[in-house]
PDB file of N, CA, C and O in Angstrom, chain B, residues numbered from 101:
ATOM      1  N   UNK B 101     228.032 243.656 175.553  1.00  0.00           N
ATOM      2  CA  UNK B 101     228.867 243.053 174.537  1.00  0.00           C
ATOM      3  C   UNK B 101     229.775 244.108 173.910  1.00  0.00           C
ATOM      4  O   UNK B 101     230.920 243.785 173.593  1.00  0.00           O
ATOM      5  N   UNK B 102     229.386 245.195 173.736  1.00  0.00           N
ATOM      6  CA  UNK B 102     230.051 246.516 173.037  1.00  0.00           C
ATOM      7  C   UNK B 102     231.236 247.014 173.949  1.00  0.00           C
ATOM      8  O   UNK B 102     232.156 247.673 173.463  1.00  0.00           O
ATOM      9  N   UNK B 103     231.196 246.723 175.114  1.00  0.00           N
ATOM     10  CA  UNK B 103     232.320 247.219 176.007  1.00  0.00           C
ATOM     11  C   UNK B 103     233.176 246.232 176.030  1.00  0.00           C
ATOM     12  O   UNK B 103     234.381 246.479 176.053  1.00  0.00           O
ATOM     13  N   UNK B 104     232.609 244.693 176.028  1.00  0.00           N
ATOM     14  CA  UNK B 104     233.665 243.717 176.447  1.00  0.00           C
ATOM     15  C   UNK B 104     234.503 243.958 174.962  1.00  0.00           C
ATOM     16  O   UNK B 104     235.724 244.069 175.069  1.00  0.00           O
ATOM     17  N   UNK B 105     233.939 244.040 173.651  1.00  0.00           N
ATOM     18  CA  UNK B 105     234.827 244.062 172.667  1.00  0.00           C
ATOM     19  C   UNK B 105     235.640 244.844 172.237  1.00  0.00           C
ATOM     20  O   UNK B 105     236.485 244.605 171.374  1.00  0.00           O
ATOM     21  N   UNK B 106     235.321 246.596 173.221  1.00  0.00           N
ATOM     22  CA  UNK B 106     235.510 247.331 173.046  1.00  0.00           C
ATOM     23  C   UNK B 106     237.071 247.244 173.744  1.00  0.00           C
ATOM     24  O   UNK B 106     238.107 247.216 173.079  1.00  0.00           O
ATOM     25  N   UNK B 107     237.006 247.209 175.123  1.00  0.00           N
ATOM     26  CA  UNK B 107     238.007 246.360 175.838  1.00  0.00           C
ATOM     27  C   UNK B 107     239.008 245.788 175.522  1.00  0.00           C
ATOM     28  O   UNK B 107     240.131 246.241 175.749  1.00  0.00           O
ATOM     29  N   UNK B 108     238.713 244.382 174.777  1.00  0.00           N
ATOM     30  CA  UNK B 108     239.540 243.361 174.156  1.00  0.00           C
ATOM     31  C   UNK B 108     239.857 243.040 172.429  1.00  0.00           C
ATOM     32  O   UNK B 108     239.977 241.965 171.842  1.00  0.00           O
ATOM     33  N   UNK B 109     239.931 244.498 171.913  1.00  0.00           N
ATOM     34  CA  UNK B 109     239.996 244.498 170.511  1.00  0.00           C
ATOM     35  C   UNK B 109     241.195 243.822 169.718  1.00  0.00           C
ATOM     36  O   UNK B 109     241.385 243.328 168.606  1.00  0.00           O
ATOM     37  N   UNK B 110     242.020 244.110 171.085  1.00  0.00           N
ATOM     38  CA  UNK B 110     243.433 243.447 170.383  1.00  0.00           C
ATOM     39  C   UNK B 110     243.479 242.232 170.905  1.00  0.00           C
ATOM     40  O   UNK B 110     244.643 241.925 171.161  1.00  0.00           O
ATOM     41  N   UNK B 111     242.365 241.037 171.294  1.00  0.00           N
ATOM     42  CA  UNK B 111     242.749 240.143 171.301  1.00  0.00           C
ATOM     43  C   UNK B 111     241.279 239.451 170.350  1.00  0.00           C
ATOM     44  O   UNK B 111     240.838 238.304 170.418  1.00  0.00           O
ATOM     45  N   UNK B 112     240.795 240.562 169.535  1.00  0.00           N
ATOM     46  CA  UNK B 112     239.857 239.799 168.285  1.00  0.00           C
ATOM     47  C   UNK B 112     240.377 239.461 167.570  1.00  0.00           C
ATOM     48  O   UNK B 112     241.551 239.813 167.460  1.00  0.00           O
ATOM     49  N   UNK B 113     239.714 238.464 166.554  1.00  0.00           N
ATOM     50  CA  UNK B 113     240.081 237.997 165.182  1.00  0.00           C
ATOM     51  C   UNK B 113     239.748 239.399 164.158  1.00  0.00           C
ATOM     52  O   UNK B 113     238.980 240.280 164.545  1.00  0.00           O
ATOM     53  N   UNK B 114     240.284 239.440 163.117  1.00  0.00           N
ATOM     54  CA  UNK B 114     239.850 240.280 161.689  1.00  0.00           C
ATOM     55  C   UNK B 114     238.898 240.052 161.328  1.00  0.00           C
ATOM     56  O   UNK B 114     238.122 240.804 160.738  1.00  0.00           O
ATOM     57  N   UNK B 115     238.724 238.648 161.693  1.00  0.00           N
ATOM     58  CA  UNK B 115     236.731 238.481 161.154  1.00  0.00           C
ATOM     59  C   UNK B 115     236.274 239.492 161.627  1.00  0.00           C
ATOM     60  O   UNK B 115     235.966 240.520 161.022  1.00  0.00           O
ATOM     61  N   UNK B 116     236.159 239.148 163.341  1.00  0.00           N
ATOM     62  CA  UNK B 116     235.225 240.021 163.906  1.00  0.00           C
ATOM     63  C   UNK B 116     235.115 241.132 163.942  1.00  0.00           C
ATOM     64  O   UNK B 116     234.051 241.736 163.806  1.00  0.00           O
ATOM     65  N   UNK B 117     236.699 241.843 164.219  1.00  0.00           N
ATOM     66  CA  UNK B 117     236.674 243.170 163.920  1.00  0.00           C
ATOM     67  C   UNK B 117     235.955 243.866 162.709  1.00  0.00           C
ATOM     68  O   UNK B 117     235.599 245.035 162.853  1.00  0.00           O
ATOM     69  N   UNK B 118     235.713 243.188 161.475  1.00  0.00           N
ATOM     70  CA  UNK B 118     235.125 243.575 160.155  1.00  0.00           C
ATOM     71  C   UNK B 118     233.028 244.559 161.169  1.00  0.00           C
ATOM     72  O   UNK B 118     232.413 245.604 160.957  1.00  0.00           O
ATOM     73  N   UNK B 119     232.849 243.510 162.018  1.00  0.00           N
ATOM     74  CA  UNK B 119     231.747 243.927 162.301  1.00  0.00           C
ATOM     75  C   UNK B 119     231.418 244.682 163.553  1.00  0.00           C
ATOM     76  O   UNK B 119     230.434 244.773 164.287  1.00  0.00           O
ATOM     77  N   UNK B 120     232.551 245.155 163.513  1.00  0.00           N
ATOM     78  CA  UNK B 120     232.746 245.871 164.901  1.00  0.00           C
ATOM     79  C   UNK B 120     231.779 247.055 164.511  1.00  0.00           C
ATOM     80  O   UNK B 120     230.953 247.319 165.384  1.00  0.00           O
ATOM     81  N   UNK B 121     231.696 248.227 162.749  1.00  0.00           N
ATOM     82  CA  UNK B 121     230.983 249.536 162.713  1.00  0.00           C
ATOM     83  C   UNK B 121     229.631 249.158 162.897  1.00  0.00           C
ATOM     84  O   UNK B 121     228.645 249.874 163.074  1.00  0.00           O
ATOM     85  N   UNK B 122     229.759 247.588 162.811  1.00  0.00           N
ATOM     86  CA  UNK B 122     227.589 247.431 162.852  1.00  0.00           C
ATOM     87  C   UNK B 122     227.234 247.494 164.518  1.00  0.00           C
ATOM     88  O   UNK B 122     226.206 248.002 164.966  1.00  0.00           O
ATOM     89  N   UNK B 123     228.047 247.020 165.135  1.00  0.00           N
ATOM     90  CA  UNK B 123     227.677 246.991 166.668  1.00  0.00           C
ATOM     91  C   UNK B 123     227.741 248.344 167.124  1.00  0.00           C
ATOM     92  O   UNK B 123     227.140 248.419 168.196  1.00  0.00           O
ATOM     93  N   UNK B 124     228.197 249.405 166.781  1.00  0.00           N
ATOM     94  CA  UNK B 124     228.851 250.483 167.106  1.00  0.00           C
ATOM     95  C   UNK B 124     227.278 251.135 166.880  1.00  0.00           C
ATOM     96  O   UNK B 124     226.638 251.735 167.744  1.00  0.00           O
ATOM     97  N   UNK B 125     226.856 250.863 165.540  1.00  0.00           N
ATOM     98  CA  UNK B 125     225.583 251.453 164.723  1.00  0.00           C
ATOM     99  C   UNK B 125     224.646 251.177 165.695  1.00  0.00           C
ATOM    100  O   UNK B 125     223.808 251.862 166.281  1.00  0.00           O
ATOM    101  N   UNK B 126     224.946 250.130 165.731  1.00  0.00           N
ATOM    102  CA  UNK B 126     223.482 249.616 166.453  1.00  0.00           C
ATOM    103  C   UNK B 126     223.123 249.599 168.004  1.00  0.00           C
ATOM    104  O   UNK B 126     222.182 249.108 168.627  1.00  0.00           O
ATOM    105  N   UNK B 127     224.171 250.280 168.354  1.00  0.00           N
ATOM    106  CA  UNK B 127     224.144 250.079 170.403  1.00  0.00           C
ATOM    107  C   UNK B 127     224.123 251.864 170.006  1.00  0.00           C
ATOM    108  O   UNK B 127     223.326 252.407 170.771  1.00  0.00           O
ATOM    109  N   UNK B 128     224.834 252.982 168.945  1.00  0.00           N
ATOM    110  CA  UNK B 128     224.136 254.187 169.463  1.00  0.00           C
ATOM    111  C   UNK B 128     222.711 254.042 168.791  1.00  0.00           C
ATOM    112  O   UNK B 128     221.976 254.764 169.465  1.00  0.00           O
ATOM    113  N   UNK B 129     222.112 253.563 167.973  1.00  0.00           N
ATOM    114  CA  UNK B 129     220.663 253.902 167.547  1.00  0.00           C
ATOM    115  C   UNK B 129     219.851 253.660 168.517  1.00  0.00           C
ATOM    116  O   UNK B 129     218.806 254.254 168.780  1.00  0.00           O
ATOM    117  N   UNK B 130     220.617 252.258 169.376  1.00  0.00           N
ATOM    118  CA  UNK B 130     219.447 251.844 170.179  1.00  0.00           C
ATOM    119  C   UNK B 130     219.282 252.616 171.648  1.00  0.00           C
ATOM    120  O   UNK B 130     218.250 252.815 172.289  1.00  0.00           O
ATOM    121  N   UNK B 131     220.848 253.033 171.999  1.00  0.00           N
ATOM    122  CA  UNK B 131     221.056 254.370 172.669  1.00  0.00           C
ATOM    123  C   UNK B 131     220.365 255.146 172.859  1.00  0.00           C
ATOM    124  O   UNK B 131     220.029 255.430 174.009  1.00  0.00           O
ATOM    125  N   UNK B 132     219.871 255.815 171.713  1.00  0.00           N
ATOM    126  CA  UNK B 132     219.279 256.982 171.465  1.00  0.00           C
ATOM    127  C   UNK B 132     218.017 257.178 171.799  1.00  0.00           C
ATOM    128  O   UNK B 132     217.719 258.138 172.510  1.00  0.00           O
ATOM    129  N   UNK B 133     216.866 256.099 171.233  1.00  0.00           N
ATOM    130  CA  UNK B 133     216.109 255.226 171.463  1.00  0.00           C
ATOM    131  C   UNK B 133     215.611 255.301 172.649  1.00  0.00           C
ATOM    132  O   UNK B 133     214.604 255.955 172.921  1.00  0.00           O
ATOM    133  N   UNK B 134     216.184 254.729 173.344  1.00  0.00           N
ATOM    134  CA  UNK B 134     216.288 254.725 174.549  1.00  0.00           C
ATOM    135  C   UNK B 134     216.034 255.823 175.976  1.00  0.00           C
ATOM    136  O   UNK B 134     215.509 255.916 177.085  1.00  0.00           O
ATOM    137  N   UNK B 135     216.967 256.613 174.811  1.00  0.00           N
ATOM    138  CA  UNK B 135     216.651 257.930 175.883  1.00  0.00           C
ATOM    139  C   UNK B 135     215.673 259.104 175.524  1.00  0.00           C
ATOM    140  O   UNK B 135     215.536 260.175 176.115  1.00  0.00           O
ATOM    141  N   UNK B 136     215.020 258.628 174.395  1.00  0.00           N
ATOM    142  CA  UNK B 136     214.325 259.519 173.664  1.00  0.00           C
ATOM    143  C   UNK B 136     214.565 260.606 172.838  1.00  0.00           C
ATOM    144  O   UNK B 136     213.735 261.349 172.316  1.00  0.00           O
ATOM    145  N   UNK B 137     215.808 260.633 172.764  1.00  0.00           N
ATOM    146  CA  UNK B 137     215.941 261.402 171.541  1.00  0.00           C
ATOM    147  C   UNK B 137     216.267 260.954 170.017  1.00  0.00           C
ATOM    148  O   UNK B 137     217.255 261.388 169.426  1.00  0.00           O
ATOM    149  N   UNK B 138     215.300 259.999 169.406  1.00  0.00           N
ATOM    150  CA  UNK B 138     215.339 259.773 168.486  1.00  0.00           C
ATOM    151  C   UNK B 138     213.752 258.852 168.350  1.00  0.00           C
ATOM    152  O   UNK B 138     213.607 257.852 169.052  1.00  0.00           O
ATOM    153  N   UNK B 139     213.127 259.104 167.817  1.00  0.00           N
ATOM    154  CA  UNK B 139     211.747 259.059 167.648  1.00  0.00           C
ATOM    155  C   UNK B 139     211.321 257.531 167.571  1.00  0.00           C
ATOM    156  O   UNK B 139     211.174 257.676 166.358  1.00  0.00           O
ATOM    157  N   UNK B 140     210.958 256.067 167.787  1.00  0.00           N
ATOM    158  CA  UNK B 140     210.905 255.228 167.420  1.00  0.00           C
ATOM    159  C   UNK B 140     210.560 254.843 165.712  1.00  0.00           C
ATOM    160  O   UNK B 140     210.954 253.869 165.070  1.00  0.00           O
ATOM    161  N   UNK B 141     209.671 256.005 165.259  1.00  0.00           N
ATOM    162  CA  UNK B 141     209.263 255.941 163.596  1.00  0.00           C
ATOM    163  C   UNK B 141     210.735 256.086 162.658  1.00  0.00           C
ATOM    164  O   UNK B 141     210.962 255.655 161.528  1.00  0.00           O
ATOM    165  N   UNK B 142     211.616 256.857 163.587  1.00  0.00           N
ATOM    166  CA  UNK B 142     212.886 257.219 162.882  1.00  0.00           C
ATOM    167  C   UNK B 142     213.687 255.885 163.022  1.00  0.00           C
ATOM    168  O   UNK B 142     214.025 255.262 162.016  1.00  0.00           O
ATOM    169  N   UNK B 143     213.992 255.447 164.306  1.00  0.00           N
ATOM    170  CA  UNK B 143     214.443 254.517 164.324  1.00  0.00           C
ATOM    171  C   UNK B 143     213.760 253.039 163.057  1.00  0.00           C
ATOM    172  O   UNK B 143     214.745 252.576 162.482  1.00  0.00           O
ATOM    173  N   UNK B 144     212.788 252.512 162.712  1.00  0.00           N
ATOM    174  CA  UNK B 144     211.803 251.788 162.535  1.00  0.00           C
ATOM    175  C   UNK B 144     212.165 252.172 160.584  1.00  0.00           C
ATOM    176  O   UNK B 144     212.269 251.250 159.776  1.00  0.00           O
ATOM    177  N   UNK B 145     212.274 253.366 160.260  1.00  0.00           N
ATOM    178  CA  UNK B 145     212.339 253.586 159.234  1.00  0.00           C
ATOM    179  C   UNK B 145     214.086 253.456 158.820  1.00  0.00           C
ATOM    180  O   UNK B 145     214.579 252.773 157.922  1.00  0.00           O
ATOM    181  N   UNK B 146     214.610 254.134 159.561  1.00  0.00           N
ATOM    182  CA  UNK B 146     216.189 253.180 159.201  1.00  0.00           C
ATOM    183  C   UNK B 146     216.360 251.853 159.136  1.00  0.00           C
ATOM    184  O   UNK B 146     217.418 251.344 158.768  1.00  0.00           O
ATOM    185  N   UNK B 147     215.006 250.991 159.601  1.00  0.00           N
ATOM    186  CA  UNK B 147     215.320 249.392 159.293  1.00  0.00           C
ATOM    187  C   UNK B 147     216.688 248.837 160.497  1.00  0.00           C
ATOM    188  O   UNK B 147     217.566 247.979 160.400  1.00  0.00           O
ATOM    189  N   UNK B 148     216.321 249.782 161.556  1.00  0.00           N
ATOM    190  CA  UNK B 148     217.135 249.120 162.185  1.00  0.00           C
ATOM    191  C   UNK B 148     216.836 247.692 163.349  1.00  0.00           C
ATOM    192  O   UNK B 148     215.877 247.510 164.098  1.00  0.00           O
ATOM    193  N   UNK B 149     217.526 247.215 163.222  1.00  0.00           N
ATOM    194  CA  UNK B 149     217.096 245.314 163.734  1.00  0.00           C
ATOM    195  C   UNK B 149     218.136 244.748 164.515  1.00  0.00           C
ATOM    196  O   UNK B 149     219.215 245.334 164.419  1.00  0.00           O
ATOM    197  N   UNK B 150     218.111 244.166 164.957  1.00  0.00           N
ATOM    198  CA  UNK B 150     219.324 242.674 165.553  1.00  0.00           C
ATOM    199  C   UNK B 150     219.825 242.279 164.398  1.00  0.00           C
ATOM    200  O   UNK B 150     221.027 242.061 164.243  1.00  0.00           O
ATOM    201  N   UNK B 151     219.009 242.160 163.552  1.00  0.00           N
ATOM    202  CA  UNK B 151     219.315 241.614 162.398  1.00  0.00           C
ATOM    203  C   UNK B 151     220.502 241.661 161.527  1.00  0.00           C
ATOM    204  O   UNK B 151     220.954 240.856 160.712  1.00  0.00           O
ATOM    205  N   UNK B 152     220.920 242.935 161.960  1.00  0.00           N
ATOM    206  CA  UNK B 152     222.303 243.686 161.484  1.00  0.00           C
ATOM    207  C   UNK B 152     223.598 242.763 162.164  1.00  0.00           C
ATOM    208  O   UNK B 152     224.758 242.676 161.762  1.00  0.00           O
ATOM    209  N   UNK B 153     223.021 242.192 163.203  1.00  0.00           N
ATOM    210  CA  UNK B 153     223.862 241.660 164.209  1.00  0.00           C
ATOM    211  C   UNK B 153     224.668 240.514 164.353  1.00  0.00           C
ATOM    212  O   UNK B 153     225.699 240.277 164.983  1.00  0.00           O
ATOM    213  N   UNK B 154     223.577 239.546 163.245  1.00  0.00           N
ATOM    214  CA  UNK B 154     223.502 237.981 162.854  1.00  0.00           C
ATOM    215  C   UNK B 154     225.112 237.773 162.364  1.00  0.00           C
ATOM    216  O   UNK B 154     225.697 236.787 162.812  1.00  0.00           O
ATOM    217  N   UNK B 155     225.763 238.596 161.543  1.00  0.00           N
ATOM    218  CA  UNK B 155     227.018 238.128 161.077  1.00  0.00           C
ATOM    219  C   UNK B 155     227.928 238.269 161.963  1.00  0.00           C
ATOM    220  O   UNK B 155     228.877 237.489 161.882  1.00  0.00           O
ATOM    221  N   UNK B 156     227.929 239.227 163.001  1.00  0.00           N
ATOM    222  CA  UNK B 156     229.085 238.798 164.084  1.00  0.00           C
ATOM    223  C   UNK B 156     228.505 238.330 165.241  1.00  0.00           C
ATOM    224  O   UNK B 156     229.214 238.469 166.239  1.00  0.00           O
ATOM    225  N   UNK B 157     227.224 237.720 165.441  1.00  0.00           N
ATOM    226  CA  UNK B 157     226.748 236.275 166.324  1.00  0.00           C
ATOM    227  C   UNK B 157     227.708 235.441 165.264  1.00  0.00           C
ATOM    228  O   UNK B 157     228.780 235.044 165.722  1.00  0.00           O
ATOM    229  N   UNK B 158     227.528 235.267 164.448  1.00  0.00           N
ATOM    230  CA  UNK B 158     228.026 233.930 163.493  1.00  0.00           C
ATOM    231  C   UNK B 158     229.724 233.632 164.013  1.00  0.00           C
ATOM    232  O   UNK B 158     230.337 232.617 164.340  1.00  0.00           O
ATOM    233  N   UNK B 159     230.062 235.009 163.896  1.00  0.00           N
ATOM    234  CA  UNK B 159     231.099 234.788 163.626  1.00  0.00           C
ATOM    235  C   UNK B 159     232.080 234.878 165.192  1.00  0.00           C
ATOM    236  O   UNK B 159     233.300 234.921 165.355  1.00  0.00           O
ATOM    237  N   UNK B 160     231.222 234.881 165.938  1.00  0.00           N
ATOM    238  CA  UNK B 160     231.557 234.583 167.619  1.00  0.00           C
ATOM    239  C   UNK B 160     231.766 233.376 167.926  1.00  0.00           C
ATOM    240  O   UNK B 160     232.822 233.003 168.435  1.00  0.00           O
ATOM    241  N   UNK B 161     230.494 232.380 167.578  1.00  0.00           N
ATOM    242  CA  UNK B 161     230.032 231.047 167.651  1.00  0.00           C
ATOM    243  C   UNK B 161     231.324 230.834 166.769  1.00  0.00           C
ATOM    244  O   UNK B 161     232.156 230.172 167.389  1.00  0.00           O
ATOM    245  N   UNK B 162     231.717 231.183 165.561  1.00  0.00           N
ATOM    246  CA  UNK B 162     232.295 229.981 164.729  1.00  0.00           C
ATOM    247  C   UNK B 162     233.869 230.417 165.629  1.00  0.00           C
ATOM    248  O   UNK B 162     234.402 229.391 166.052  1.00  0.00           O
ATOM    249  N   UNK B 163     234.332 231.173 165.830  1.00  0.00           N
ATOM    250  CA  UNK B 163     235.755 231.745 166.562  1.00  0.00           C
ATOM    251  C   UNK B 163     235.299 230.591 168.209  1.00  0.00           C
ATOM    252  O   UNK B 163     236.174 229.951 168.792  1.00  0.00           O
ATOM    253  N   UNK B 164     234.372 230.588 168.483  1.00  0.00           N
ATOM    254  CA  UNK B 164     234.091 229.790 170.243  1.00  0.00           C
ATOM    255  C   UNK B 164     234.489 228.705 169.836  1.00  0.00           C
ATOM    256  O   UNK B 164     235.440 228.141 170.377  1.00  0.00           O
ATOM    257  N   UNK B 165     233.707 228.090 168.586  1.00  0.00           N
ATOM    258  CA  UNK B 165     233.902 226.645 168.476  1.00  0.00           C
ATOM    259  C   UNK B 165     235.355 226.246 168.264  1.00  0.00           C
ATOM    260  O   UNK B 165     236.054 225.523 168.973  1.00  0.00           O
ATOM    261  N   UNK B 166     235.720 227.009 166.890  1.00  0.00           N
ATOM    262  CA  UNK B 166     236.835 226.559 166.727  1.00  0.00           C
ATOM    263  C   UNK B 166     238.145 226.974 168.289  1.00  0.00           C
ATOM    264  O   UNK B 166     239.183 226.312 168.308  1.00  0.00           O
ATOM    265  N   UNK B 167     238.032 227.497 168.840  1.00  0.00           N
ATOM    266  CA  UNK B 167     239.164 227.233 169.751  1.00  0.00           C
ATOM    267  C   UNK B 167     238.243 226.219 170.723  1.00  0.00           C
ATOM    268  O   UNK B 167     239.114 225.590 171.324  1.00  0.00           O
ATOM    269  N   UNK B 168     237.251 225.843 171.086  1.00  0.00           N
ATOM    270  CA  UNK B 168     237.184 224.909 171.986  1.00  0.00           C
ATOM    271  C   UNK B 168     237.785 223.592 171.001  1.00  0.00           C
ATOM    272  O   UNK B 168     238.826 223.021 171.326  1.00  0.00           O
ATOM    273  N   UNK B 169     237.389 223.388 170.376  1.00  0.00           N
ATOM    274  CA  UNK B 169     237.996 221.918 169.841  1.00  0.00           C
ATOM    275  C   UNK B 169     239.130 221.969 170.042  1.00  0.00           C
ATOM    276  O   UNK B 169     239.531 220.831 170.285  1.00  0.00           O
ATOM    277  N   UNK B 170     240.511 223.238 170.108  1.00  0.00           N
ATOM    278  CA  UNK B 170     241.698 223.129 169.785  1.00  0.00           C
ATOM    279  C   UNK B 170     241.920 222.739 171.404  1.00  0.00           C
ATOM    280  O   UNK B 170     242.632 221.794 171.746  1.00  0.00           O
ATOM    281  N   UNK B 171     241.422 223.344 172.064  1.00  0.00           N
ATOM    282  CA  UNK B 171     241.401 223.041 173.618  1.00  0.00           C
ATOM    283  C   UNK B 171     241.150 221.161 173.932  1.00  0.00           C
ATOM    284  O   UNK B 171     241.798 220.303 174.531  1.00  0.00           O
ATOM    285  N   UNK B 172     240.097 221.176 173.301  1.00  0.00           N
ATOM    286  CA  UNK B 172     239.249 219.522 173.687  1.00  0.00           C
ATOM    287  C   UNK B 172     240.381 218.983 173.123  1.00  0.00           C
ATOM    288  O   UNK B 172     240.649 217.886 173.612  1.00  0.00           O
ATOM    289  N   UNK B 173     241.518 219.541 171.851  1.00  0.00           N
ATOM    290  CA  UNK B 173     242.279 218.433 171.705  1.00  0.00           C
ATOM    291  C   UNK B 173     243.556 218.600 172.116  1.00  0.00           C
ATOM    292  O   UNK B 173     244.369 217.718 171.841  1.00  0.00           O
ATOM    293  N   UNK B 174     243.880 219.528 172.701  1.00  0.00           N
ATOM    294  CA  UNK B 174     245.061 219.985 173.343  1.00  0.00           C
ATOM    295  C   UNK B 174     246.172 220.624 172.911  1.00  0.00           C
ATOM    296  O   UNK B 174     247.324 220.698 173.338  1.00  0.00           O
ATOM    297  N   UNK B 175     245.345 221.265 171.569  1.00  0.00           N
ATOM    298  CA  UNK B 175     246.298 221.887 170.883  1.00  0.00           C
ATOM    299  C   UNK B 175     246.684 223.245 171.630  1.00  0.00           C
ATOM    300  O   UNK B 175     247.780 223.730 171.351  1.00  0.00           O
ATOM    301  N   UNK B 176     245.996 223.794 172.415  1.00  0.00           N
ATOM    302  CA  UNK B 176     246.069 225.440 173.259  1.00  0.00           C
ATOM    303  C   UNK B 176     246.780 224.939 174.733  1.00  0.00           C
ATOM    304  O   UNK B 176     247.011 225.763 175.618  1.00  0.00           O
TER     305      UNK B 176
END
């Protein structure tokens, strides 16, 4: 997801872009993680989650919907 948006920034909304530094946060923590250089207790104690994530899921879904309807009605 971090590359495709990374990719296509200039064809996001401003919503989304607003949550672009949390995805950024959260794909290097989990990065890191990953490769072991960053301890899981460290990670765990920054409170880091998906959870961070929920407002630009939201705001994907609400940008999908609203252009499919404009589509379903032929406004695009």
């Amino acid at each position: 997801m971090f590359e495709i948006i990374q990719n296509n920034m200039w064809l996001a909304e401003k919503s989304t872009l607003k949550h672009f530094p949390k995805l950024i946060e959260f794909v290097d923590l989990w990065d890191r993680f990953l490769k072991d250089t960053l301890p899981g207790e460290v990670v765990q104690a920054l409170g880091h989650s998906e959870k961070s994530l929920h407002p630009l899921y939201e705001d994907l879904q609400q940008r999908h919907d609203e252009l499919r309807a404009k589509l379903s009605e032929g406004k695009i």
